[in-house]
N, C-alpha and C positions, 0 to 999 in steps of 0.2 A: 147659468151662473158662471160655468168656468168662462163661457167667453167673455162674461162683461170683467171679469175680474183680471184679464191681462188688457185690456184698451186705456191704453195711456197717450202722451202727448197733450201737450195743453199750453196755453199760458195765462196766465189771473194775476189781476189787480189789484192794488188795496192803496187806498189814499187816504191819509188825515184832513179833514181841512176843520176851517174854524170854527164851523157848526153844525159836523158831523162827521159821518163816515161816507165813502163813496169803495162798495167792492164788485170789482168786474171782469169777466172774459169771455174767448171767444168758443165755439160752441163746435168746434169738432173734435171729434173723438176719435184714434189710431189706433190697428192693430198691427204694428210690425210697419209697413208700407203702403197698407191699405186703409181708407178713408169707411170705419167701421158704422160713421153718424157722423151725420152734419147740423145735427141739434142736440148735440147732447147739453145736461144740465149739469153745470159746474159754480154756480153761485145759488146758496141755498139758504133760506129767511129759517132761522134758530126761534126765534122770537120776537116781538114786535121790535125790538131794540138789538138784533145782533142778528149777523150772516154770518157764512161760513164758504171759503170758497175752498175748490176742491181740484190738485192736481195728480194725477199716477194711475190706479188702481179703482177705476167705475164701483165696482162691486165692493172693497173696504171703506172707501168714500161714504157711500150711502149708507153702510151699517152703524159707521160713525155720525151720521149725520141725523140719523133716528136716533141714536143716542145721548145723545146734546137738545136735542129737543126735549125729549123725555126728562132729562135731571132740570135743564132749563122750567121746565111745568112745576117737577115735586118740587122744588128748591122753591119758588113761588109762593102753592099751594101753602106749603112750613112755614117759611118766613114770614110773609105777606108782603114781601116785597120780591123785585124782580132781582133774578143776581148778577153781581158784577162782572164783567168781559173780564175781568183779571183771574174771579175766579173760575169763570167756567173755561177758562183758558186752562188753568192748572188743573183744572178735572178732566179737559181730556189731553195734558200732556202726561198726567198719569196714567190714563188709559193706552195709550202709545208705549209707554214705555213700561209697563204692564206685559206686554205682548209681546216685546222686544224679540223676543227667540220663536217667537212665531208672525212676525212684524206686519201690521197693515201697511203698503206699497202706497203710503199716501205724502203731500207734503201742502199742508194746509195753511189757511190765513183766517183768523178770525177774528169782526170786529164789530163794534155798533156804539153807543151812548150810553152813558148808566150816569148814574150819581156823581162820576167824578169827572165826565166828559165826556170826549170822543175817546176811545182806544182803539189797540192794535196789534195783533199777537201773529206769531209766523211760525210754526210748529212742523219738525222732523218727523219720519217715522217712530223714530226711538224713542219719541219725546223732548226733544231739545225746542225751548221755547224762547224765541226774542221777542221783546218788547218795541216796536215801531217807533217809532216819532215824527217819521215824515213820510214815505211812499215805500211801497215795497210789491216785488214782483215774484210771482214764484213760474216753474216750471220749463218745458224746454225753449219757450220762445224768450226768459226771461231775461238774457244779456242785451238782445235788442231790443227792450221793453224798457228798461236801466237807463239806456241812452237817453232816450225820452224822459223817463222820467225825473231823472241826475237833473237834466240839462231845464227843463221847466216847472218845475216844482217850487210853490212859493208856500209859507208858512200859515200866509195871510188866508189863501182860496179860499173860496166858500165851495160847496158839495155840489151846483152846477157848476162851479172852474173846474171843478176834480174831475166831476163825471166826465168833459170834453179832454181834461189830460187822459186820464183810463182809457179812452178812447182814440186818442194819439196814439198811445201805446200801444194799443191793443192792436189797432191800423197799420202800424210800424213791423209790428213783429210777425205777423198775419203775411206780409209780404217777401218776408226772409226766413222762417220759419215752416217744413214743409209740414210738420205736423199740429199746427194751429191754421185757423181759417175758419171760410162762411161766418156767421154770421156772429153777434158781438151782445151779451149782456151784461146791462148794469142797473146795481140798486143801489140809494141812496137809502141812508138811515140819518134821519132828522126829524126834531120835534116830535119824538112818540115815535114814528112811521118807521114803518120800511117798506119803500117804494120799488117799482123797478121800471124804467125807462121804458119807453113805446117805442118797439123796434123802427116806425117811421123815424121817430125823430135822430137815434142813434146812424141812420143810414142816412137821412139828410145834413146831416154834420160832418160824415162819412165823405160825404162828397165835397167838401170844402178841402179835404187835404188833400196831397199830393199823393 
């Protein structure tokens, strides 16, 4: 546990488009200078309708990630309906910042479809929560991730535009970035689903760019 709990380095995606969500990264994990995992999991399915991507700290990630799952089910169960990415956003920015003086080392995104659309949440350790509208990146490869996504991001995309943008990015930052690299996932959330990519196809797209 203590080793997974300092493996940081990352970089993750998060895209709006018009008929969905598209969240994604790349899948090595760092401890210090060293390449700790070359498939680590850092996009994670909350519920049929909302993911959760995950940068910093392997081992708060994960504890947070069973946690949201978990309220994501009771909230369900109670209600009878599914709940909204705004609110399970403010449940676990309150959980963040809850913890503040003993802080999980994380810096998340999370998004999927509900009743009012697509959304998109970007969350601090502390808790600090923004509200997306168009693309967003988190982590250390995130400024060259930015470039890309600034520069091609259109309002219109549909959740396959997205998915090959996330993947620009991802591809962009993967190559200037020493602690991001190998290999690259992404899920869409559309129509009910949360999907995720068949690493063939991600690597065959892969090869289109430069």
């Amino acid at each position: 546990m203590m080793e997974q709990e300092i493996l940081k380095g990352t970089t993750t995606v998060g895209v709006i488009c018009s008929d969905g969500i598209v969240l994604a990264s790349e899948r090595r994990a760092t401890m210090g200078h060293f390449i700790a995992s070359r498939e680590a999991k850092k996009v994670y399915q909350i519920s049929d309708t909302i993911g959760l991507t995950i940068a910093g700290s392997v081992g708060d990630a994960q504890q947070i990630v069973r946690a949201m799952t978990v309220e994501s089910k009771l909230y369900e169960m109670r209600r009878k309906e599914p709940v909204t990415i705004k609110g399970l956003a403010t449940m676990l920015s309150n959980t963040l910042n809850s913890n503040r003086y003993y802080p999980f080392a994380v810096q998340l995104l999370i998004g999927g479809v509900d009743k009012n659309g697509p959304a998109l949440y970007s969350l601090d350790a502390a808790g600090g929560i923004i509200e997306e509208s168009k693309a967003v990146s988190t982590g250390s490869g995130s400024p060259i991730a930015y470039g890309v996504l600034e520069d091609l991001y259109t309002e219109d995309m549909t959740v396959d535009q997205g998915a090959q943008l996330a993947i620009r990015a991802l591809h962009n930052a993967m190559k200037r970035d020493s602690a991001s690299g190998d290999a690259i996932s992404v899920a869409k959330i559309k129509d009910g689903k949360f999907t995720r990519m068949e690493e063939e196809e991600i690597n065959e797209y892969r090869k289109t760019l430069n």
